[in-house]
N, C-alpha and C positions, 0 to 999 in steps of 0.2 A: 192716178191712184186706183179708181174703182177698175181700169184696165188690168193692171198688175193683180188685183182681186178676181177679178176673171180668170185671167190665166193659171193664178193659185190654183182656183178652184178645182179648174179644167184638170190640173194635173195634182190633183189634191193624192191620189194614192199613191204617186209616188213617196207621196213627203209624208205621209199617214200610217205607212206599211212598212213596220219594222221587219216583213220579211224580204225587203231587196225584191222587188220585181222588177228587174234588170231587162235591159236590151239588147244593150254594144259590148256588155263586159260580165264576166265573172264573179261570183256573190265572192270567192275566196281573192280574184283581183283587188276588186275592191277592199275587202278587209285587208289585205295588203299593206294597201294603198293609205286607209285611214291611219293603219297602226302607224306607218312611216311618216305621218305627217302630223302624229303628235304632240312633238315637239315645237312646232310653228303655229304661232297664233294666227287666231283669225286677222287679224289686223294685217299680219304681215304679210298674208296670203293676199288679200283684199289692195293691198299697195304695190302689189307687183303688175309692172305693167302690163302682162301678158293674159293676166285675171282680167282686170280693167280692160284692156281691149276686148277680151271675149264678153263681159260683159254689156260690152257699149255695143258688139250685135255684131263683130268680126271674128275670124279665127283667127287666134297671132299665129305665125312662122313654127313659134316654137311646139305649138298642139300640131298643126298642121302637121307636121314631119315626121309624128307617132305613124307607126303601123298600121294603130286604128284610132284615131282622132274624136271619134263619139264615143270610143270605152273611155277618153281620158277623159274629156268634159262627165258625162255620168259620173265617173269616179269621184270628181270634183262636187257635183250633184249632190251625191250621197254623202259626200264630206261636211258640208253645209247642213243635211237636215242631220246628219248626229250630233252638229252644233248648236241646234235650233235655228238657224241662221235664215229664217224662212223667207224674210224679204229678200234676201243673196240668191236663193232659192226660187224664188217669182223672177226675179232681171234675169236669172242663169235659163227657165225653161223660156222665156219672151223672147232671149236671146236666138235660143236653140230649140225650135219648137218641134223637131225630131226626139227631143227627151221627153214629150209627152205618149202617153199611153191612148192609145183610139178605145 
């Protein structure tokens, strides 16, 4: 716990800064991406397994095969903190500590 609190920390502007300070993707990507995803609760996002594995510290197949594999997880990122979803949000940069900010 106080690790995942660390990590928050660490990458606290990303999840603080309503203006998208992006790395791997596009602010209008992403708005995209949130508006397309809507419709899909968090829960069901959260049960799929390809979430679940990236969470648990792997890339599934299915990210991996993107074009650009860190705009999708970021996208994902960013879809979580306009959810407030911020513990989703600590496992996702722990996962991927390329989504942190230096």
């Amino acid at each position: 716990m106080v690790e995942d609190i660390n990590v928050l920390l660490q990458c606290w502007t990303n999840i603080t800064d309503n203006s998208m300070d992006l790395k791997f993707i596009t602010k209008d990507e992403v708005v995209n991406f949130i508006d397309g995803m809507d419709e899909v609760s968090t829960d069901s996002i959260l049960s799929d397994p390809a979430i679940r594995e990236l969470l648990s510290g792997s890339v599934p197949q299915q990210i991996a095969d993107h074009s650009n594999p860190l705009g999708t997880i970021e996208s994902f990122l960013q879809l979580f903190i306009d959810r407030e979803e911020y513990e989703v949000c600590a496992d996702l940069v722990k996962a991927v500590p390329e989504l942190c900010k230096n």
